[in-house]
C-alpha positions as CSV (number, residue, x, y, z in Angstrom):
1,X,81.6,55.7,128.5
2,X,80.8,54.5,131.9
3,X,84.3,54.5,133.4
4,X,83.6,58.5,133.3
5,X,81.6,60.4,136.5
6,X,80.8,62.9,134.6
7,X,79.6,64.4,130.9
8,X,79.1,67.9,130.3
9,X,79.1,70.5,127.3
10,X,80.3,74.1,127.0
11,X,80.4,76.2,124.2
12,X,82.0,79.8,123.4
13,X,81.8,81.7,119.8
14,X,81.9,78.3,117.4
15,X,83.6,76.6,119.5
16,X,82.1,73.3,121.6
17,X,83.8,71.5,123.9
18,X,82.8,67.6,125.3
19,X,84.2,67.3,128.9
20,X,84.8,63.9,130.4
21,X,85.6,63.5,134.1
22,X,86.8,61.0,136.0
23,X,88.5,60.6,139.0
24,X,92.3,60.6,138.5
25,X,95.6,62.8,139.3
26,X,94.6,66.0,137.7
27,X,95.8,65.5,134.1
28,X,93.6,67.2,131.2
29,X,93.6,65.7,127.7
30,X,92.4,68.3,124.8
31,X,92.3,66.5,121.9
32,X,94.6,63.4,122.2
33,X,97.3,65.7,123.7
34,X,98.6,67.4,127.1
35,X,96.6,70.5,126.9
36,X,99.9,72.8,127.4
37,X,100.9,72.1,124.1
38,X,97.5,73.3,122.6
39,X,97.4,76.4,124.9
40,X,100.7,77.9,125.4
41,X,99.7,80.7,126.6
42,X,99.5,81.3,130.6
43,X,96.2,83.2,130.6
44,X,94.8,80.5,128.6
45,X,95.9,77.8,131.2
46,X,94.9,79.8,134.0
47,X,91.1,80.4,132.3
48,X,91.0,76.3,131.5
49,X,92.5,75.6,135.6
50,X,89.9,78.1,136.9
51,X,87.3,76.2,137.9
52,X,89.3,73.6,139.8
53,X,91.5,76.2,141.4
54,X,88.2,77.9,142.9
55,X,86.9,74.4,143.8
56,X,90.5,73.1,145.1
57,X,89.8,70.1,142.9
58,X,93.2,70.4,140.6
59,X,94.8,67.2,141.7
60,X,90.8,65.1,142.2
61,X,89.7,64.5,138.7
62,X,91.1,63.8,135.2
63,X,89.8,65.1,132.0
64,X,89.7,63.9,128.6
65,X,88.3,66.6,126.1
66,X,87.5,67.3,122.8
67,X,86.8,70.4,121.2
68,X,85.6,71.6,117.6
69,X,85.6,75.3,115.8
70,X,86.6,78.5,116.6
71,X,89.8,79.8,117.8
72,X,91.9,79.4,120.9
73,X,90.5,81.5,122.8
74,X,87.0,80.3,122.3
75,X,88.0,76.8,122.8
76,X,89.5,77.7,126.3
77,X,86.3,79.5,127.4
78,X,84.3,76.6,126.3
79,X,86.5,74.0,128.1
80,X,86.6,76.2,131.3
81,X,82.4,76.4,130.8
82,X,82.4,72.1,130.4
83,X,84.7,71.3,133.2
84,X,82.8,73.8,135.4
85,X,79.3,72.0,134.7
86,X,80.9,68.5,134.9
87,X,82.2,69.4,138.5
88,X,78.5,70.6,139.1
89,X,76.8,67.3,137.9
90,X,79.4,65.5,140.2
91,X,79.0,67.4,143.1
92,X,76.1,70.0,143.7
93,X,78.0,71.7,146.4
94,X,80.3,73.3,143.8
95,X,77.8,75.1,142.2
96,X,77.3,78.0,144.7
97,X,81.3,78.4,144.6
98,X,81.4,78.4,140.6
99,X,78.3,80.6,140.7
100,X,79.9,83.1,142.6
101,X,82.8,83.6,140.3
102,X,80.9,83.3,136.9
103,X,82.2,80.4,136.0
104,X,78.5,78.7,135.0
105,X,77.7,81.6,133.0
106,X,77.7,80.7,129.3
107,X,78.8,84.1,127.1
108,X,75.7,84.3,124.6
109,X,77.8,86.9,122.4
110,X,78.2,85.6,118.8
111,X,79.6,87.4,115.5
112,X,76.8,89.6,113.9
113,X,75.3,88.4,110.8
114,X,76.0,90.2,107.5
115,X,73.2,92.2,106.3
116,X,71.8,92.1,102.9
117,X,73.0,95.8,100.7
118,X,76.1,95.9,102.9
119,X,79.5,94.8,102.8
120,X,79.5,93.7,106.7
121,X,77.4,93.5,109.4
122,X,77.6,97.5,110.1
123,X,79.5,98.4,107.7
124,X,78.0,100.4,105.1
125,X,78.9,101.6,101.4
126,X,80.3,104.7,101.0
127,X,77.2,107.1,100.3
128,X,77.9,109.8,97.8
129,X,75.1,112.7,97.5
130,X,75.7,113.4,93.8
């Protein structure tokens, strides 16, 4: 674990994502594999690159990553929120840039719990007057 610069956490929904930087030609490991062939999608691959694009750090670090829960969507969101706070605890000078585009912000919106007498969290059961 010390070969890495940098350690940090994100999370999004259910999902959690452990970031590990270190210095290197820009390659990003989710999971024991290329992250392209986890997130095939473009706007996925553009929400994970963010933070280094906005930093102009895409070719500086390397990034090996695991992350748990949720879907794919959630899991990019939490990988763009960890590689964003490991760039931070490398280099403070980041933060202001990342601030500025949201990128440290963690989204606190979760699914609503279901409520006891219901069959959801709003749904309700058909009412009948008589």
């Amino acid at each position: 674990m010390k070969q890495y610069l940098s350690y940090s956490t994100g999370r999004r929904k259910t999902s959690v994502a452990r970031v590990f930087m270190k210095k290197g030609k820009g390659t990003i490991i989710v999971n024991d594999k290329e992250f392209k062939e986890i997130f095939t999608r473009i706007d996925h691959e553009t929400i994970i690159l963010s933070p280094l694009r906005v930093t102009n750090s895409e070719d500086s670090f390397d990034f090996k990553i695991t992350v748990k829960g949720g879907g794919i969507s959630g899991q990019a969101d939490a990988i763009r929120l960890g590689i964003a706070r490991a760039l931070v605890k490398y280099n403070d000078k980041f933060r202001e840039i990342l601030k500025k585009y949201g990128l440290l912000t963690r989204d606190p919106r979760m699914v609503e719990r279901k409520k006891p007498g219901q069959p959801g969290a709003r749904k309700k059961f058909q009412f009948s007057k008589r």
